[in-house]
PQR file of N, CA, C, O and H, with PARSE charges and radii, in Angstrom:
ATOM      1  N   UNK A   1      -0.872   0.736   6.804 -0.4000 1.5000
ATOM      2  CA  UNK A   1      -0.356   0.025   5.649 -0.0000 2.0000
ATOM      3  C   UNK A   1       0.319   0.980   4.678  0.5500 1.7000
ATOM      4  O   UNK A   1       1.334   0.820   4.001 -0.5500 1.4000
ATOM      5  N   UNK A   2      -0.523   2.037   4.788 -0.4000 1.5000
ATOM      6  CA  UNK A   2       0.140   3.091   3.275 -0.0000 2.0000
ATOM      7  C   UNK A   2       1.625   3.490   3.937  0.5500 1.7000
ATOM      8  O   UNK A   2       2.524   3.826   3.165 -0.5500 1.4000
ATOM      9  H   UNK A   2      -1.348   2.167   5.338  0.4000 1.0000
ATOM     10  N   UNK A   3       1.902   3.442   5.580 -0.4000 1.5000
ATOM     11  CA  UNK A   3       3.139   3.814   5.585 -0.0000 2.0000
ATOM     12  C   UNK A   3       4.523   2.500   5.238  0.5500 1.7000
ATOM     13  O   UNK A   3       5.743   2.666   5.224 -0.5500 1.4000
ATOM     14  H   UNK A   3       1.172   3.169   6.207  0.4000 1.0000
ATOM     15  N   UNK A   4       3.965   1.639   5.071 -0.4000 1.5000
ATOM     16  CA  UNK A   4       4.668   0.762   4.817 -0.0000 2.0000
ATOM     17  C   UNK A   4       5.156   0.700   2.972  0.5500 1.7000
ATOM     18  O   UNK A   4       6.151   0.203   2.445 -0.5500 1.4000
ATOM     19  H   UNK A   4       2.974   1.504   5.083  0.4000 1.0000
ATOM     20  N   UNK A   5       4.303   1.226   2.537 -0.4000 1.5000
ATOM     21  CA  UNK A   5       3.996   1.301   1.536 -0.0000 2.0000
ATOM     22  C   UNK A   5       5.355   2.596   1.561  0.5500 1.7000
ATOM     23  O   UNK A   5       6.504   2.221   1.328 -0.5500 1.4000
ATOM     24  H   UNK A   5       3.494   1.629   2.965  0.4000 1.0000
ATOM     25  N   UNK A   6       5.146   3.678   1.778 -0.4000 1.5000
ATOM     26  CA  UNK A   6       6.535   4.755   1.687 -0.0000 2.0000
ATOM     27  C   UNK A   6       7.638   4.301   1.861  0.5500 1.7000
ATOM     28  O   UNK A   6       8.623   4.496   1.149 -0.5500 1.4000
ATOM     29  H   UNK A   6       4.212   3.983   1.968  0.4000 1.0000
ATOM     30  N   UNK A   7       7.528   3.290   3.373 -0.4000 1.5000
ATOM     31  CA  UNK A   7       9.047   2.837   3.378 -0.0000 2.0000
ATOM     32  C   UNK A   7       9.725   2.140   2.514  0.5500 1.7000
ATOM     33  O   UNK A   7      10.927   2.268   2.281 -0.5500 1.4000
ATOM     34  H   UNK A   7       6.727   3.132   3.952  0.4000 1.0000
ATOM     35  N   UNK A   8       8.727   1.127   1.845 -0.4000 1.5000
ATOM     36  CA  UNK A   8       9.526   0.412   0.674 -0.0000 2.0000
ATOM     37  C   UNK A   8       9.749   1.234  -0.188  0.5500 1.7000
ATOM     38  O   UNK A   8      10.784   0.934  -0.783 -0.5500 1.4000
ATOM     39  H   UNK A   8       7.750   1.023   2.035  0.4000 1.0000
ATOM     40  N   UNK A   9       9.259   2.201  -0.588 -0.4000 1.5000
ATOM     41  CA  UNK A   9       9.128   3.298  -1.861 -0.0000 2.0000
ATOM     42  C   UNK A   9      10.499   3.760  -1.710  0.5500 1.7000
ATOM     43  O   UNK A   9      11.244   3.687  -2.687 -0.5500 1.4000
ATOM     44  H   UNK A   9       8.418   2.445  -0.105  0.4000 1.0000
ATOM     45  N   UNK A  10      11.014   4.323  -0.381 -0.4000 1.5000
ATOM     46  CA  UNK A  10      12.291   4.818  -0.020 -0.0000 2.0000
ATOM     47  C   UNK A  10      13.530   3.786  -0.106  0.5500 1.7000
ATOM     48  O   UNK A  10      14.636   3.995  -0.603 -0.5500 1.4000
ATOM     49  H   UNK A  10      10.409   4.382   0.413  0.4000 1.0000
ATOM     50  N   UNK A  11      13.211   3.017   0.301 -0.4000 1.5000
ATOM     51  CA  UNK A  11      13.955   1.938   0.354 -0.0000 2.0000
ATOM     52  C   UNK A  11      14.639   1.481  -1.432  0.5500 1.7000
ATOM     53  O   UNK A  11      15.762   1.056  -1.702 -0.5500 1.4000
ATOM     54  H   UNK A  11      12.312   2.847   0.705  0.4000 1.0000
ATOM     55  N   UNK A  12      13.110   1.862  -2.678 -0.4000 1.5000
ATOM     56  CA  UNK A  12      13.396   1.727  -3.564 -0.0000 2.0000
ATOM     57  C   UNK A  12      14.776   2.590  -4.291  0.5500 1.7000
ATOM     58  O   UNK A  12      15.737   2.312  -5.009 -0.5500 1.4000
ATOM     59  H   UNK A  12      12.198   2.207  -2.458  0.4000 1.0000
ATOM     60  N   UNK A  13      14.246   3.686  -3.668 -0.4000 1.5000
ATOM     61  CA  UNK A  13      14.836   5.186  -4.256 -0.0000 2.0000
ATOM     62  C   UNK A  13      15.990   5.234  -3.610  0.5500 1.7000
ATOM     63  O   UNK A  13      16.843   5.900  -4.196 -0.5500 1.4000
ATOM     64  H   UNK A  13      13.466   3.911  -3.085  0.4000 1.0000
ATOM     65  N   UNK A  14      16.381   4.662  -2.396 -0.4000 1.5000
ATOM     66  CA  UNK A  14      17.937   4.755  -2.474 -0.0000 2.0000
ATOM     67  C   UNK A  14      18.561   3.246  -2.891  0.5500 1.7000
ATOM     68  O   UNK A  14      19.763   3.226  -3.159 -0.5500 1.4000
ATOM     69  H   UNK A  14      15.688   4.121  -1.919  0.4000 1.0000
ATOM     70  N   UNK A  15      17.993   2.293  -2.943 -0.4000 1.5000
ATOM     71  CA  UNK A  15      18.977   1.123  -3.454 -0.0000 2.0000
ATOM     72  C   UNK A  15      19.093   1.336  -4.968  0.5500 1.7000
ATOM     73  O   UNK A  15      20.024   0.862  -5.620 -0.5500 1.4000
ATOM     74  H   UNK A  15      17.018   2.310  -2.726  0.4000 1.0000
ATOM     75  N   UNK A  16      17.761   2.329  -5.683 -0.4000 1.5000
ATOM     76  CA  UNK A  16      18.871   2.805  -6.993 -0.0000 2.0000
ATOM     77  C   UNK A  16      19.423   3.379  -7.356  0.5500 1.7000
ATOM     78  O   UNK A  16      20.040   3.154  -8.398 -0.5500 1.4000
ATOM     79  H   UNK A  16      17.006   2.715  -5.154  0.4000 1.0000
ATOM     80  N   UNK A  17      19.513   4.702  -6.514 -0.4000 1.5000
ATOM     81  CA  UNK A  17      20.310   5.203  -6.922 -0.0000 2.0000
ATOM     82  C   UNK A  17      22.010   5.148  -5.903  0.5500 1.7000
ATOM     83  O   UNK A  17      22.877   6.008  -5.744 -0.5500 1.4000
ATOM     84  H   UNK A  17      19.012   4.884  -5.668  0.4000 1.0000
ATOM     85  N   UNK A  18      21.891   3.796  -5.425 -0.4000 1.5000
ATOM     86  CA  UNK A  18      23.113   3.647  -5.433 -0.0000 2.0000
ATOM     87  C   UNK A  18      23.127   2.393  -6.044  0.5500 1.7000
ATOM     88  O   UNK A  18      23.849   1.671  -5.357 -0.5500 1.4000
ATOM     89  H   UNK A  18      21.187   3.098  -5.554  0.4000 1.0000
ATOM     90  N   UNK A  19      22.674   1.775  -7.013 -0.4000 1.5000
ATOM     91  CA  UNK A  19      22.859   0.849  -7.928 -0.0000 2.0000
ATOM     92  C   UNK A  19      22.458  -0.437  -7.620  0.5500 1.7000
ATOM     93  O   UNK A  19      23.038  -1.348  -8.210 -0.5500 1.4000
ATOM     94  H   UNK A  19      22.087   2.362  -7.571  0.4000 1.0000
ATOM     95  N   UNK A  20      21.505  -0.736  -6.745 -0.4000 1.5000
ATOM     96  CA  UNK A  20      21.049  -1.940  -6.612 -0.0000 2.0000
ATOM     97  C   UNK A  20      19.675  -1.758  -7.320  0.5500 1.7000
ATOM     98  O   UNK A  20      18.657  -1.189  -6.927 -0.5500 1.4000
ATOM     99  H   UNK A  20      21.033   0.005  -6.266  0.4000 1.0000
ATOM    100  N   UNK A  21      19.937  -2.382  -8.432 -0.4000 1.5000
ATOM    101  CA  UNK A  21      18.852  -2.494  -9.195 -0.0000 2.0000
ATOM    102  C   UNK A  21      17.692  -3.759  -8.935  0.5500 1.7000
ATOM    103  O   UNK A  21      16.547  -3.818  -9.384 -0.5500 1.4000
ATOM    104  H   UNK A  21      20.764  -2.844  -8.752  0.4000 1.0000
ATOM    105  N   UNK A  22      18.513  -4.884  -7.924 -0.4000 1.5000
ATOM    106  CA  UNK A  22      17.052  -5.796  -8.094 -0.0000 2.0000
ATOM    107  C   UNK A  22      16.509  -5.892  -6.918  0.5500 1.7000
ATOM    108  O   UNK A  22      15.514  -6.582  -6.695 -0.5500 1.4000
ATOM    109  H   UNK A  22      19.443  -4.836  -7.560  0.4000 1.0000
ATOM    110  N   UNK A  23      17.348  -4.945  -5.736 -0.4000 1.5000
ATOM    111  CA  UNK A  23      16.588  -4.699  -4.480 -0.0000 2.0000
ATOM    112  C   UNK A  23      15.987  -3.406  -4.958  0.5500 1.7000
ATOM    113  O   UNK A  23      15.034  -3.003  -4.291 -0.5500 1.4000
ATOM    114  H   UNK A  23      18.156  -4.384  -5.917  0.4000 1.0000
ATOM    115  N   UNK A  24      16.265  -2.870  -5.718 -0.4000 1.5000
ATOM    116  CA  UNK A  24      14.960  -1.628  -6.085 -0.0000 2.0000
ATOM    117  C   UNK A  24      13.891  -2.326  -6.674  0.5500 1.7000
ATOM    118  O   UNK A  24      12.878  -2.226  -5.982 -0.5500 1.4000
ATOM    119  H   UNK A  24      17.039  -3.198  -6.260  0.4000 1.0000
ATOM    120  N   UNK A  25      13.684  -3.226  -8.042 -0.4000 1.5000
ATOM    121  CA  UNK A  25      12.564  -3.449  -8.207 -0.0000 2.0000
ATOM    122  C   UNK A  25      12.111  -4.350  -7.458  0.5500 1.7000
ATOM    123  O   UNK A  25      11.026  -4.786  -7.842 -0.5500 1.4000
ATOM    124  H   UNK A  25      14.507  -3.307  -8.604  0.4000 1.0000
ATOM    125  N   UNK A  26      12.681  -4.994  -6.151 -0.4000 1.5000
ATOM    126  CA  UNK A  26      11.570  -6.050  -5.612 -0.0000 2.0000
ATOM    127  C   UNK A  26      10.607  -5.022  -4.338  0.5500 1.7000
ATOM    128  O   UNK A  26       9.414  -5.056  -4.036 -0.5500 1.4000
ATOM    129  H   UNK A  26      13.562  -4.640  -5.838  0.4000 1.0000
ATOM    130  N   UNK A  27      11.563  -4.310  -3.909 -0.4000 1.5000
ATOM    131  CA  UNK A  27      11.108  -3.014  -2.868 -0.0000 2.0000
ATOM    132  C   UNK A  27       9.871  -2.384  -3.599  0.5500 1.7000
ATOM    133  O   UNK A  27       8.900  -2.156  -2.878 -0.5500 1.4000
ATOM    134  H   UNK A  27      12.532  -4.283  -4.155  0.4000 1.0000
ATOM    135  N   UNK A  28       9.757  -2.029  -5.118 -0.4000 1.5000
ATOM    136  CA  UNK A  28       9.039  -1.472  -5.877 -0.0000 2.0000
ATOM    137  C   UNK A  28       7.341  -2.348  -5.946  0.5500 1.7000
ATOM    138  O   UNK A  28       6.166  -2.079  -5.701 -0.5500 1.4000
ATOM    139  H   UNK A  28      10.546  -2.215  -5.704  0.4000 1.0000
ATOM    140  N   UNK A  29       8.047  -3.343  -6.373 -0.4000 1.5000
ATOM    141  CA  UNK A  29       7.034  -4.573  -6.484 -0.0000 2.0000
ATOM    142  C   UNK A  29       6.327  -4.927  -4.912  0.5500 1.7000
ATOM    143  O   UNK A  29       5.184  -5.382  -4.861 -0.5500 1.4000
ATOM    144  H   UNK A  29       9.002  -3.562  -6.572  0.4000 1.0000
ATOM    145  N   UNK A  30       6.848  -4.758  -4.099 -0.4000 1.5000
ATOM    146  CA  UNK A  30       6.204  -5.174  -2.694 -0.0000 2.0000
ATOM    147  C   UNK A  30       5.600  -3.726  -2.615  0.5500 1.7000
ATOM    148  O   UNK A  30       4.370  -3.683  -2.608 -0.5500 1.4000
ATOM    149  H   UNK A  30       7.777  -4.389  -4.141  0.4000 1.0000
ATOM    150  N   UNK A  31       6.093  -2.859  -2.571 -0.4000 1.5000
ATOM    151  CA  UNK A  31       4.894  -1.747  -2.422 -0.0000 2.0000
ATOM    152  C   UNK A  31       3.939  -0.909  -3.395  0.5500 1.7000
ATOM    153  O   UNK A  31       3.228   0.090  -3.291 -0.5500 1.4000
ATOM    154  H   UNK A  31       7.093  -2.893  -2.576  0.4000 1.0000
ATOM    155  N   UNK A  32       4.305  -1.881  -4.457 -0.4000 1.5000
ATOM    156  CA  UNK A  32       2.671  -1.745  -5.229 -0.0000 2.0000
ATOM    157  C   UNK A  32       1.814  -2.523  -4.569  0.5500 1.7000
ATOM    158  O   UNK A  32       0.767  -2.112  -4.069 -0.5500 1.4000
ATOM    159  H   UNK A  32       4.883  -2.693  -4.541  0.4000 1.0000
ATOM    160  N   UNK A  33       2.285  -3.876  -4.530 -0.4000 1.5000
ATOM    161  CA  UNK A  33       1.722  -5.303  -4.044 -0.0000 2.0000
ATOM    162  C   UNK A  33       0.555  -4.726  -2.460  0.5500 1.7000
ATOM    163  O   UNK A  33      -0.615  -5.077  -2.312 -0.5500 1.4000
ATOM    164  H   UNK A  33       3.135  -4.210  -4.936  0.4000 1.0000
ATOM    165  N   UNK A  34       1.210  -3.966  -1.672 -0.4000 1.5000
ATOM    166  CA  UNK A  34       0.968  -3.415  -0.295 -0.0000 2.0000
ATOM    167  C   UNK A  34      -0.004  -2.585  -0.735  0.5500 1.7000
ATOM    168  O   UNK A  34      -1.135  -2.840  -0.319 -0.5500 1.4000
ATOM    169  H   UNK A  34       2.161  -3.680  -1.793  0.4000 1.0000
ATOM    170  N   UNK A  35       0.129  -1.628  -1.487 -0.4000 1.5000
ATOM    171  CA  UNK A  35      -1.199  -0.083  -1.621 -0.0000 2.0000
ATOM    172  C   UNK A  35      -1.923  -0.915  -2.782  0.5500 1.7000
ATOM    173  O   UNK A  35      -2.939  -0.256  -3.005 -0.5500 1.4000
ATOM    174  H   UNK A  35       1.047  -1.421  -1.824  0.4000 1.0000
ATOM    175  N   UNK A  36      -1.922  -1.965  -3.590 -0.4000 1.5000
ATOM    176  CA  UNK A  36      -3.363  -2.559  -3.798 -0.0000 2.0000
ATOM    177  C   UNK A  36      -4.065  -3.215  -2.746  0.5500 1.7000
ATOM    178  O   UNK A  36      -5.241  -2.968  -2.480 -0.5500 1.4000
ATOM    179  H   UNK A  36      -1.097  -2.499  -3.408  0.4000 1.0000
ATOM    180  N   UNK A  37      -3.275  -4.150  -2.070 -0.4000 1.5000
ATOM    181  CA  UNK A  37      -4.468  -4.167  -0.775 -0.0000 2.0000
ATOM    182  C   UNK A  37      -4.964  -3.692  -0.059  0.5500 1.7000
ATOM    183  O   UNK A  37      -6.064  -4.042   0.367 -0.5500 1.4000
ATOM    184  H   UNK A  37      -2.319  -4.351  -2.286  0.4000 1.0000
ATOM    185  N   UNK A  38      -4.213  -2.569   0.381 -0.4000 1.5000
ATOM    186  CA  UNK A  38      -4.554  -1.321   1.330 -0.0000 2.0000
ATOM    187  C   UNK A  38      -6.025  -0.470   0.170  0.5500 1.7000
ATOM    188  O   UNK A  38      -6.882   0.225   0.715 -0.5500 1.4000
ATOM    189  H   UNK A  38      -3.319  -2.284   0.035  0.4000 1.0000
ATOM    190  N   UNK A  39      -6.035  -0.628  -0.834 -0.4000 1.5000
ATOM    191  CA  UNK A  39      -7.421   0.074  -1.329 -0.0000 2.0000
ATOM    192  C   UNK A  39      -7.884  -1.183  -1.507  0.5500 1.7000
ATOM    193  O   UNK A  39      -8.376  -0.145  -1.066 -0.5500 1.4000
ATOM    194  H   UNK A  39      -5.339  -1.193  -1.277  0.4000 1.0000
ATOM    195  N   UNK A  40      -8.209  -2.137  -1.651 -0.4000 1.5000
ATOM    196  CA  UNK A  40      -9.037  -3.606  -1.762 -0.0000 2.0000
ATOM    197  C   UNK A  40      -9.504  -3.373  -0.520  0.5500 1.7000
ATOM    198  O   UNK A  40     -10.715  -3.194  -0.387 -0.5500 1.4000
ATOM    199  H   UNK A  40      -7.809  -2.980  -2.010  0.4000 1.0000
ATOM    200  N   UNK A  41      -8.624  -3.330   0.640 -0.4000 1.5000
ATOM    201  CA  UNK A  41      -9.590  -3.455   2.150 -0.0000 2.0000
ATOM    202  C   UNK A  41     -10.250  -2.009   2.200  0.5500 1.7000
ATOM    203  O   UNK A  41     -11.342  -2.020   2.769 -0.5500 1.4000
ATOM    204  H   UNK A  41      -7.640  -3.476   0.533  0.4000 1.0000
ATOM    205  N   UNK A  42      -9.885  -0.910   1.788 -0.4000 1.5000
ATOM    206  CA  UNK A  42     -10.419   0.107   2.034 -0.0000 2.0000
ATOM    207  C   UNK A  42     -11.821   0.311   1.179  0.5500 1.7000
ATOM    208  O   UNK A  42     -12.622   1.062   1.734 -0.5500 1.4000
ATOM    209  H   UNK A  42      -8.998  -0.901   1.325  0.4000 1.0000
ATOM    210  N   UNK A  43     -12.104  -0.068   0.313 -0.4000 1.5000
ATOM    211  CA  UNK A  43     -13.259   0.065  -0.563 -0.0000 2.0000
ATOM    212  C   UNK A  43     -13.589  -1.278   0.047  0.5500 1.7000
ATOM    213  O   UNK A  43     -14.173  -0.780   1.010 -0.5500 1.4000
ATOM    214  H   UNK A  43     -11.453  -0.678  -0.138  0.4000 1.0000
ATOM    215  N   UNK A  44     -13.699  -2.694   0.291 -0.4000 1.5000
ATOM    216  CA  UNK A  44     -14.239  -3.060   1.223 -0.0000 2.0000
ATOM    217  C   UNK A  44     -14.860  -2.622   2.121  0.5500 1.7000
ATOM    218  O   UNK A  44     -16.068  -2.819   2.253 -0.5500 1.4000
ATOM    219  H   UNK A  44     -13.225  -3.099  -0.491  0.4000 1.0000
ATOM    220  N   UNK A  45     -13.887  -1.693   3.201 -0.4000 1.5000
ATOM    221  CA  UNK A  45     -14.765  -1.950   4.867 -0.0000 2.0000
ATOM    222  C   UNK A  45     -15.983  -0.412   4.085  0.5500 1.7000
ATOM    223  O   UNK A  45     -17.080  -0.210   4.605 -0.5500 1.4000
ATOM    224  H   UNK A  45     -12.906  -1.534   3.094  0.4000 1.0000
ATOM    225  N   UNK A  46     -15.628   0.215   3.200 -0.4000 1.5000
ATOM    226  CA  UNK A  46     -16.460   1.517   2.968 -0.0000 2.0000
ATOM    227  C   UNK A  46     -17.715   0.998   2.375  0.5500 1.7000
ATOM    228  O   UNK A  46     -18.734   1.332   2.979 -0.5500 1.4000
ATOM    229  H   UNK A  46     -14.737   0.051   2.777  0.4000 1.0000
ATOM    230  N   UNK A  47     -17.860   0.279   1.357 -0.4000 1.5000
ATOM    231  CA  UNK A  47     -18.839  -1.065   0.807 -0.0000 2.0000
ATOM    232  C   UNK A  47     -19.813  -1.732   2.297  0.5500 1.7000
ATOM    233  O   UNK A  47     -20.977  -1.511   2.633 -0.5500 1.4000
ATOM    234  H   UNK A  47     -17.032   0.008   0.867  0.4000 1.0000
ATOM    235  N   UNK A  48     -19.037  -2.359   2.752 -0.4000 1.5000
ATOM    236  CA  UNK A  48     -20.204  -2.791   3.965 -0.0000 2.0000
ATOM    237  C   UNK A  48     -20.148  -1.942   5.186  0.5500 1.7000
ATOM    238  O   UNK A  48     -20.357  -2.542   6.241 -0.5500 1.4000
ATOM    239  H   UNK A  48     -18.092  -2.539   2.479  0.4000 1.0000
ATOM    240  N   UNK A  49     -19.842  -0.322   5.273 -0.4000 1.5000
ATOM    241  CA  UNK A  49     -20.702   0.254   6.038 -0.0000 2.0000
ATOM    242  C   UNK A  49     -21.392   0.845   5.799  0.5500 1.7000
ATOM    243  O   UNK A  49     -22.001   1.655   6.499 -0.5500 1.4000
ATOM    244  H   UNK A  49     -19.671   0.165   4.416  0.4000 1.0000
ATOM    245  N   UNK A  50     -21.506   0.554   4.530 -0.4000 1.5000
ATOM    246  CA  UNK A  50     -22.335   1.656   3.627 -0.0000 2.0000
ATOM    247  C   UNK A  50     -23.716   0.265   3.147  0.5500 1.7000
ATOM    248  O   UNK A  50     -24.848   0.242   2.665 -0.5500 1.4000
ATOM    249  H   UNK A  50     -21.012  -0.103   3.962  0.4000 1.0000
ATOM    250  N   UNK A  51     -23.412  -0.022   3.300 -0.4000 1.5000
ATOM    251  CA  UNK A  51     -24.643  -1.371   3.626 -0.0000 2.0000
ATOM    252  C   UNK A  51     -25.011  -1.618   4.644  0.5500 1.7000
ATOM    253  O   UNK A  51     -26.160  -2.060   4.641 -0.5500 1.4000
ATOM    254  H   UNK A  51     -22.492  -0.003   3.692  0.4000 1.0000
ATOM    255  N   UNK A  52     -24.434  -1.518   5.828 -0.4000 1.5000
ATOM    256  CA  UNK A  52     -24.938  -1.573   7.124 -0.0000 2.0000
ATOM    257  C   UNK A  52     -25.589  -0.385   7.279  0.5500 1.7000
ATOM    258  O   UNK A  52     -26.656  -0.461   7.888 -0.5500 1.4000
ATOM    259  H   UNK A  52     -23.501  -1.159   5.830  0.4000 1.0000
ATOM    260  N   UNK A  53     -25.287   0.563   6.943 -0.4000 1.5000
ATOM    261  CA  UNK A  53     -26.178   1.909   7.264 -0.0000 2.0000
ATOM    262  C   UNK A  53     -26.100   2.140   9.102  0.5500 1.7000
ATOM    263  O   UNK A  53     -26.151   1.283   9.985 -0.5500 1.4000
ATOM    264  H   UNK A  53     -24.420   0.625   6.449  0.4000 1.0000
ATOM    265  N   UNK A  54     -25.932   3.942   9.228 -0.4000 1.5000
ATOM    266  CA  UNK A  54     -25.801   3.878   9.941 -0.0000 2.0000
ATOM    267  C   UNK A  54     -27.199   4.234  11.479  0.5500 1.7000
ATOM    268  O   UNK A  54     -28.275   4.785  11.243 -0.5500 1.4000
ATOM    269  H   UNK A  54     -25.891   4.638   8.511  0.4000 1.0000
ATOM    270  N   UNK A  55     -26.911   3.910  12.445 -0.4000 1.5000
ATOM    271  CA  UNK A  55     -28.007   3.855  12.962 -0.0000 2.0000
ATOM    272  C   UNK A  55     -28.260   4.871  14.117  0.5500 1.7000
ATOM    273  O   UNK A  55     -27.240   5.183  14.730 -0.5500 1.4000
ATOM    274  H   UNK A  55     -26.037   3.462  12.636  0.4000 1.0000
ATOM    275  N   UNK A  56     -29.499   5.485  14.558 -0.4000 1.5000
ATOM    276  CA  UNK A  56     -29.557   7.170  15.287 -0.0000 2.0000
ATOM    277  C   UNK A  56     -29.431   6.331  16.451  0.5500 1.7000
ATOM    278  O   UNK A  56     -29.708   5.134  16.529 -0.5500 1.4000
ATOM    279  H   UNK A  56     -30.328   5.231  14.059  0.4000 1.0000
ATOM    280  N   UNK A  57     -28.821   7.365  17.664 -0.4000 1.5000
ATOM    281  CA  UNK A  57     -28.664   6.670  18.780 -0.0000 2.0000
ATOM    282  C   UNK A  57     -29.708   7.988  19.486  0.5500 1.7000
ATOM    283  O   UNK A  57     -30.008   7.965  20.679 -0.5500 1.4000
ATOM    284  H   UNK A  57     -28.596   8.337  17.601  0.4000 1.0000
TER
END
């Protein structure tokens, strides 16, 4: 996910600076949108394995 997250980032950084300003902020906005869920699921799955505890084999 976080690489998806770069590509829009890039994607941001050249549509402004060649002057597309509202495909930069929607590119911007989708990859904030992307690396908050990407840490929502990540402190998730870390939360319930850390409740499951792990077990000796």
């Amino acid at each position: 996910m976080l690489s998806w997250v770069v590509t829009f980032l890039v994607i941001a950084l050249i549509a402004g600076v060649l002057g597309f300003g509202g495909v930069a902020g929607v590119s911007i906005e989708i990859a904030k949108t992307i690396f908050f869920i990407a840490i929502i699921l990540f402190l998730v799955s870390a939360v319930i394995g850390l409740a499951r505890g792990r077990t000796r084999v």
